[in-house]
C-alpha positions in Angstrom: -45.3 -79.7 215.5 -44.4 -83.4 215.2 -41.0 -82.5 214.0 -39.5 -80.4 216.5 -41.5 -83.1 219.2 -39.3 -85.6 217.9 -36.0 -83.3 217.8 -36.7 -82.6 221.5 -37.2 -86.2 222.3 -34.5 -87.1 220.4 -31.8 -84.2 222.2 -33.1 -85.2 225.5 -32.1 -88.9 225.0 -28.7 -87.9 223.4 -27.7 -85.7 225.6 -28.8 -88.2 228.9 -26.8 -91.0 227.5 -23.7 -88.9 227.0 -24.0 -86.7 230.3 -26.5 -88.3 232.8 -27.3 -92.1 232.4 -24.6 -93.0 235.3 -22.5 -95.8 234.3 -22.9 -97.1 237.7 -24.4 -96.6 240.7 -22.2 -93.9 241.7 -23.4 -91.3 239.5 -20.4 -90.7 237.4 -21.4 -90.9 233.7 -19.7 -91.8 230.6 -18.4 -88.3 229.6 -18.0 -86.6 232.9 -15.2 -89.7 233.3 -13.7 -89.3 230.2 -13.7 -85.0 230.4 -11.8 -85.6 234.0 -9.2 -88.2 233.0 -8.7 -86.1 230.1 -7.8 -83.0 232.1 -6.5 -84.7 234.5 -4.0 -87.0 232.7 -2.7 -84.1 230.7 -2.3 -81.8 234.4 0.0 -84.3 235.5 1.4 -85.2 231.9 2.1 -82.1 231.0 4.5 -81.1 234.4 1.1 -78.8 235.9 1.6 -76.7 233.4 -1.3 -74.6 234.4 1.0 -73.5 237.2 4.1 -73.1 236.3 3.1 -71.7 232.4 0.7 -69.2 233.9 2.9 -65.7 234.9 4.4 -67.0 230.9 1.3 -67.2 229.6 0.5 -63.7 230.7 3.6 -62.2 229.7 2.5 -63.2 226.3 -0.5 -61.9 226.1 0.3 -58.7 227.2 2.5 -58.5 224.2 6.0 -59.3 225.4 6.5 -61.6 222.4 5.2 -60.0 219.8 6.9 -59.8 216.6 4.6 -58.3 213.6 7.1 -60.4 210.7 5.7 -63.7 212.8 3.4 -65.6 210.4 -0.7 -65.6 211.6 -3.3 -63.2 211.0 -3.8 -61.6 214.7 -1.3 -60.7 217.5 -1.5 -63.0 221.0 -4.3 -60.9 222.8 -6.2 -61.1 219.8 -6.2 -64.6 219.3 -7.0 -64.8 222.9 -9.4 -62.3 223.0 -11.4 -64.1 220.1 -11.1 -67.4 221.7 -12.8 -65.6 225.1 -15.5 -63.7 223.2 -16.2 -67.6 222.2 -16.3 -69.3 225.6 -17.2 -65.4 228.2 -20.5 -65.5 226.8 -24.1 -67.1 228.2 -22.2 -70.1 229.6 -20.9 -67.9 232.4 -24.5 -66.0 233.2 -27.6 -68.0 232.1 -25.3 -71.6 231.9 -23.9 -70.8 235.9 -27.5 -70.2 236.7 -28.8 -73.5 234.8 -25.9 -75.9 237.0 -26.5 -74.1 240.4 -30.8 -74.9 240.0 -30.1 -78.3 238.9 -27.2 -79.4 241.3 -27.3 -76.9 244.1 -24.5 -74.2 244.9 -22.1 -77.1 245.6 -21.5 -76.9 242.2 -19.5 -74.2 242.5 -16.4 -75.9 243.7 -16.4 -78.4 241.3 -16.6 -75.6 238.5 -13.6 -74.1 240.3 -11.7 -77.1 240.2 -12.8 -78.6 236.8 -11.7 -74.7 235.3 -8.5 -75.0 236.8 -7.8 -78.7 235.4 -9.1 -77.8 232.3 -6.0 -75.7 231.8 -4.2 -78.0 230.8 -6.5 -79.6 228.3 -6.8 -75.7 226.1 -3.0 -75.9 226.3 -2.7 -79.3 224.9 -4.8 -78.3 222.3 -3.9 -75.1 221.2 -0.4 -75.9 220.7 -1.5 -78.4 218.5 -3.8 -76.5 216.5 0.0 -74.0 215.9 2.0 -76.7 215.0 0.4 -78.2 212.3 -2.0 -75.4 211.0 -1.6 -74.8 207.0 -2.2 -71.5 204.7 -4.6 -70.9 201.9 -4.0 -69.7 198.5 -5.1 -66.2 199.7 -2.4 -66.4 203.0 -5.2 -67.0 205.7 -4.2 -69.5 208.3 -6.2 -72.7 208.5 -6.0 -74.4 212.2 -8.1 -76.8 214.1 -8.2 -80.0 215.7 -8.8 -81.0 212.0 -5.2 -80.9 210.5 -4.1 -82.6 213.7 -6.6 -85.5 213.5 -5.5 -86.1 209.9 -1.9 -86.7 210.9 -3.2 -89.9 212.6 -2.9 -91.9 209.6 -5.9 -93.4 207.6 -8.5 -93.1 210.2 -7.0 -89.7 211.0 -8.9 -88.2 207.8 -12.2 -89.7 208.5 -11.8 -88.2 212.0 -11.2 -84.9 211.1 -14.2 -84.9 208.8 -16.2 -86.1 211.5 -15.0 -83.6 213.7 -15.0 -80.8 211.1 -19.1 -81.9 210.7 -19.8 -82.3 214.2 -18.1 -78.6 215.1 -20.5 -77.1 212.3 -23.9 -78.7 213.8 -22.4 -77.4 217.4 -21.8 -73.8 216.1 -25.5 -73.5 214.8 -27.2 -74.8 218.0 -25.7 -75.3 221.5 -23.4 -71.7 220.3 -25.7 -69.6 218.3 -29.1 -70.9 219.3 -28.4 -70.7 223.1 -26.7 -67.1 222.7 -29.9 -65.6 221.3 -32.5 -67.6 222.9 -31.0 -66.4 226.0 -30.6 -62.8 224.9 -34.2 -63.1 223.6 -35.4 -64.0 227.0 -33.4 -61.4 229.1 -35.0 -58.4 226.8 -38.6 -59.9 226.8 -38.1 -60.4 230.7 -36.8 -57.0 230.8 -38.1 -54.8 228.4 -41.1 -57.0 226.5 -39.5 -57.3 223.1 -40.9 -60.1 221.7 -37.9 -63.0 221.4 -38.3 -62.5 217.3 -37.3 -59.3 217.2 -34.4 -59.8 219.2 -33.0 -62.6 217.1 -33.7 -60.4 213.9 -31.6 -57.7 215.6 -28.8 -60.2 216.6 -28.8 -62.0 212.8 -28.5 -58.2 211.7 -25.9 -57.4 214.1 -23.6 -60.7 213.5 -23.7 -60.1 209.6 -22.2 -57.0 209.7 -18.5 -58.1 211.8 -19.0 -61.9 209.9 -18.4 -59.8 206.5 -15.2 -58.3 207.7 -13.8 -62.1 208.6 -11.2 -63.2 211.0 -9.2 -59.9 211.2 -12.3 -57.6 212.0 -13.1 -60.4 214.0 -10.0 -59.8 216.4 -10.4 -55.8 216.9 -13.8 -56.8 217.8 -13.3 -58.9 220.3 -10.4 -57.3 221.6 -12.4 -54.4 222.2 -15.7 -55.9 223.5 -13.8 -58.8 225.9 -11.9 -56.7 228.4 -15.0 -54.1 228.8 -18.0 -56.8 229.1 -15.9 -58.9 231.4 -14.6 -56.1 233.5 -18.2 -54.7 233.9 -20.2 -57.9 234.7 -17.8 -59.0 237.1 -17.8 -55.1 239.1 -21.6 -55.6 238.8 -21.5 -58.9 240.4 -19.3 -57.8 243.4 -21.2 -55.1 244.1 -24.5 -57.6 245.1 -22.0 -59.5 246.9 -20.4 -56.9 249.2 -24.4 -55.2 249.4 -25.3 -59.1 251.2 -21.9 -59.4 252.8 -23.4 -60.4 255.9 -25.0 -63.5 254.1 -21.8 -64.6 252.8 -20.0 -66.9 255.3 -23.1 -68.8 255.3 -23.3 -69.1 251.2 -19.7 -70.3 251.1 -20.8 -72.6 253.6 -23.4 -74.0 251.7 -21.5 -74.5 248.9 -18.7 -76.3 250.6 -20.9 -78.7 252.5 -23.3 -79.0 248.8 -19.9 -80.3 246.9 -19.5 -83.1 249.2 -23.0 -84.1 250.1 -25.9 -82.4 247.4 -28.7 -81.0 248.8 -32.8 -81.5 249.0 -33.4 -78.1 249.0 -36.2 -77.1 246.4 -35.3 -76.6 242.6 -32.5 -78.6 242.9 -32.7 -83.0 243.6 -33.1 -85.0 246.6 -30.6 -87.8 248.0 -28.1 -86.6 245.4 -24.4 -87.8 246.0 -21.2 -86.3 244.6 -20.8 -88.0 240.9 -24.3 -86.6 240.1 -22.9 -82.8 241.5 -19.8 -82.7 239.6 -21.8 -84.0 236.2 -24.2 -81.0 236.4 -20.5 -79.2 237.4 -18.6 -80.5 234.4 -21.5 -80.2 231.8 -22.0 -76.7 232.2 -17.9 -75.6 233.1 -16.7 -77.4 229.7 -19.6 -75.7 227.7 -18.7 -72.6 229.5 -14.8 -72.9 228.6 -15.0 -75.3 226.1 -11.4 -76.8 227.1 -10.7 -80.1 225.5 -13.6 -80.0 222.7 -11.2 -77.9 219.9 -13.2 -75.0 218.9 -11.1 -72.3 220.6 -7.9 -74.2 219.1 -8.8 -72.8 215.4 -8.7 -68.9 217.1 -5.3 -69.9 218.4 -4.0 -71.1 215.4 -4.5 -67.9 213.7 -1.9 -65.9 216.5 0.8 -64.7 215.2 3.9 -66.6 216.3 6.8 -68.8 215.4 6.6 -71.3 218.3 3.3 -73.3 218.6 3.6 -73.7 222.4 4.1 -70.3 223.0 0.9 -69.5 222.0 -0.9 -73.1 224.2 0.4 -70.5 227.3 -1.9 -67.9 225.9 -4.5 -70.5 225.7 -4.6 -71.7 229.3 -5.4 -68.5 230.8 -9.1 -68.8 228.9 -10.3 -71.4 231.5 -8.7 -69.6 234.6 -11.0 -66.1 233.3 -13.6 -67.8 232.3 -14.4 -70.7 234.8 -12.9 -70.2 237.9 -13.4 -66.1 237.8 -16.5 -65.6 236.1 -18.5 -68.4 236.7 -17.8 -68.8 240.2 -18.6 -65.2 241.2 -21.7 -65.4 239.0 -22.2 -68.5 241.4 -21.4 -66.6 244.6 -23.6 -63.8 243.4 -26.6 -66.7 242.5 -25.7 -68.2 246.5 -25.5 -65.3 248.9 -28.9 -63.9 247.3 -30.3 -67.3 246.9 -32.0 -66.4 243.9 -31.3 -70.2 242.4 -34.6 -71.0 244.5 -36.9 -68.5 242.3 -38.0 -71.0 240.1 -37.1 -69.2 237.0 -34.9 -70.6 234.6 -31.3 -69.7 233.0 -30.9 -66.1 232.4 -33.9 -64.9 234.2 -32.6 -66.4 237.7 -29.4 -64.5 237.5 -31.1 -61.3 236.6 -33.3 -61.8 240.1 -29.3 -62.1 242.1 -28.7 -58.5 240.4 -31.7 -57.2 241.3 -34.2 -55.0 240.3 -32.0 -52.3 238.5 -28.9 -54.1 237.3 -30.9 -57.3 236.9 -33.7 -55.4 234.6 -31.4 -52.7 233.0 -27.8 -53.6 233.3 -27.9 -57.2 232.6 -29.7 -56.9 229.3 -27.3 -55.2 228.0 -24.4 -57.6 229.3 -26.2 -60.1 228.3 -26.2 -59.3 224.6 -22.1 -57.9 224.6 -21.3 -61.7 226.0 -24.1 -63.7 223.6 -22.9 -61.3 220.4 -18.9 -62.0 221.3 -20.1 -65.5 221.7 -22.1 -65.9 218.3 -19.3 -64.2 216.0 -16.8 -66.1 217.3 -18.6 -69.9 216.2 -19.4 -68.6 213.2 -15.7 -68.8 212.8 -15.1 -72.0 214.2 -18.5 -73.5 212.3 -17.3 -71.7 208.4 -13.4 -73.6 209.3 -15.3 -76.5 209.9 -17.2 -76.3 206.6 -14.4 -75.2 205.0 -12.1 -78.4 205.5 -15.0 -81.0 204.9 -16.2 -79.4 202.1 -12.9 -78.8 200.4 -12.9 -75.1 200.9 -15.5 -74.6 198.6 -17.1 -71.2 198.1 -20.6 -72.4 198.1 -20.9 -74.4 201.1 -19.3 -71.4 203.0 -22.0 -69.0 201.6 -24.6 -71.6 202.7 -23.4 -72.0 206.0 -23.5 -68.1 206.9 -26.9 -68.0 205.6 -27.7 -71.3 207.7 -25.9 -69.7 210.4 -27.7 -66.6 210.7 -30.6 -68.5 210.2 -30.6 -70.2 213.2 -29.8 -67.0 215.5 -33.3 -66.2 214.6 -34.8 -69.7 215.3 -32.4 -69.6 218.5 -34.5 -66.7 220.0 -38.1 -68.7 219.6 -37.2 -72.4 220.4 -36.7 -73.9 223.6 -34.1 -73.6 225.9 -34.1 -77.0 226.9 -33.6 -77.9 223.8 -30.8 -76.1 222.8 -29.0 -77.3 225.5 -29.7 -81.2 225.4 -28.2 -79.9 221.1 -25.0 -78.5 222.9 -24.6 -81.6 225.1 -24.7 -84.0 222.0 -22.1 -82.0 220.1 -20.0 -80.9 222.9 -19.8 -84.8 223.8 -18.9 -85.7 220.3 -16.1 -83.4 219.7 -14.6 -83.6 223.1 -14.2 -87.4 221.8 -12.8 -87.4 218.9 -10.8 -84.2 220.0 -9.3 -86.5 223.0 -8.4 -89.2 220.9 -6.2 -87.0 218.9 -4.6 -85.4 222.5 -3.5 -88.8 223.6 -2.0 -89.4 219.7 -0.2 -86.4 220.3 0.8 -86.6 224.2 4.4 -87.7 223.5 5.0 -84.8 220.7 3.4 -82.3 222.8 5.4 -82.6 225.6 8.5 -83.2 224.0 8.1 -79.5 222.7 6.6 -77.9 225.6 9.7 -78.9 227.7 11.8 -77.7 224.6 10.3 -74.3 225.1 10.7 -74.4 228.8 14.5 -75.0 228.4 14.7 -71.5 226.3 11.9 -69.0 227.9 11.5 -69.9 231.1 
């Protein structure tokens, strides 16, 4: 059709300008510069408060600070549990497997090191998103980069619209789309159930928790978080202690890949290190999503008295998700050298399983990860709605209908696609969401070291 020939045209070039026309000869494009000196800057800003926040942040999540009279909807592990059944989904299976056939298993260190960066960012964020989130009528929290962006002055509104916008097109395509599309292909691959049928399933599926709203929401993902993660990651070890003899020589390989690319097939020729760590970043910051905002509205609904409290909670998403998950997923995809199949996504970490967990298991972990994943940006899409349509009742109704909509389209559309969609809007809130960061810096830290005084 003419129409979707032109969207795919149209996502390729978007998504190239943003993430792979290199701004000079070095490689390095326009947002893989801004994502790193973004993360970066706030590392160093912020006192490394990856490192010295982290044994905090876990104290908190296990419950330590709990206090059920705290305003918020959901306790610490929920709100962080929610946030990771957003970013532990397809990013860490199919999205790993996409970065490691384009860029070679040298990727793998510079997912490592962008996760661990990207700490910082999610704190910065989510401390935020707590310190100026609001209340409805009915009592339910309101958070995002939104009410932050507005506190910029006059161009602070039209920049929280834009973002509001920009995080409701994301939600529908590079979240939902991607989740089922990817699903869709592990069952066909699998089982031969034509993709349709499993985005009618998954549309069926996601209406029943997105009825229940943000509170069902957090038992959901509490529950389904710890078990999916816990299981994919013993499945993964297992392939990797099963080739343990081919291991030196994969971490190897990816060490020497980082620094120098490689020609093997299915990856690129004569590639040097700005064009690895772009392939790197793209797929670690849609995997995490540190510094674009999204997981900043879960956070705001945790219930707590001290914003920054809860940004300590926050910066243990990209440690699990990046530089755990993704990298043994990576490990997994290197010592079995399944990133030369040929295949695509999904399909080429299925062949590093194997034949029985990679046909049976995987499936299955496959749709846990996407269905965490696709209830979670309904969320974030519906609070994104809600602010630039004036909480209306009507637009949110049509967004859940568009929403489920496009699970369905997700499962049939192309892959490629999807993710050139993901690039645009992952670009454009990571933007907008930066600009209001660096607003903030001074504020930010001034009550993070505040905090540090008291609790640390």
């Amino acid at each position: 059709m003419p129409i979707v020939q032109t969207i795919d045209e149209l996502a390729s070039k978007g998504n190239s300008l943003l993430w792979e026309e290199p701004l000079w000869s070095g490689g390095w494009s326009f947002m893989v510069l801004v994502s790193l000196l973004m993360a970066a800057g706030f590392t160093v800003y912020l006192g490394f408060v990856q490192i010295r926040g982290f044994r905090h942040g876990i104290k908190v999540a296990l419950g330590k600070y709990d206090d059920p009279d705290d305003p918020g909807d959901v306790s610490h592990f929920q709100a962080l549990a929610t946030a990771l059944s957003g970013t532990v989904g397809l990013g860490n299976i199919a999205g790993v497997a996409v970065a490691v056939s384009m860029g070679g298993p040298g990727v793998t260190v510079w997912m490592i090191l962008i996760g661990l960066l990207a700490m910082a960012s999610k704190y910065a964020e989510c401390t935020l998103s707590c310190m100026f989130r609001r209340y409805a009528k009915d009592g339910a929290v309101l958070g995002g980069p939104m009410y932050y962006l507005e506190r910029m002055g006059r161009i602070g509104k039209a920049l929280a619209i834009a973002f509001a916008l920009v995080i409701a097109f994301s939600s529908l395509g590079g979240s939902n789309a991607f989740q089922a599309n990817q699903v869709a292909a592990a069952f066909e691959h699998s089982f031969s159930v034509p993709p349709i049928w499993t985005g009618i399933g998954l549309c069926f599926l996601a209406t029943l928790v997105i009825a229940g709203g943000i509170k069902r929401l957090g038992k959901v993902s509490g529950s389904l978080v710890p078990v999916m993660a816990v299981g994919y990651i013993g499945c993964c070890l297992w392939v990797i202690a099963s080739h343990y003899q081919e291991v030196p020589a994969a971490v190897l390989r990816i060490i020497h890949d980082a620094f120098s690319g490689t020609d093997s097939i299915g990856a690129f020729k004569g590639a040097v290190v700005g064009t690895v760590i772009s392939h790197a970043m793209q797929r670690a910051l849609f995997s995490c999503e540190a510094g674009q905002g999204s997981a900043a509205i879960a956070h705001a609904a945790a219930k707590t008295k001290e914003a920054v409290r809860e940004g300590h909670v926050a910066l243990l998403e990209p440690f699990i998700d990046t530089v755990v998950i993704c990298s043994i997923t990576a490990v997994t995809i290197g010592v079995t050298e399944a990133w030369h199949s040929g295949s695509g996504g999904v399909n080429i970490t299925q062949q590093a399983l194997g034949p029985f967990l990679g046909k049976y298991f995987l499936p299955f972990a496959v749709l846990l990860f996407a269905f965490s994943t696709i209830i979670s940006w309904w969320y974030y899409g519906t609070q994104g709605v809600k602010y630039a349509a004036g909480n209306r009742r009507w637009a949110t109704i049509a967004f859940g209908v568009l929403y489920l909509a496009s699970t369905v389209l997700g499962s049939v559309w192309s892959m490629h696609t999807i993710l050139n969609l993901a690039g645009i809007g992952m670009g454009a809130m990571m933007t907008v969401n930066g600009i209001a960061l660096v607003f903030h810096a001074r504020r930010l830290k001034a009550e993070s070291q505040r905090y540090r005084r008291l609790y640390y």
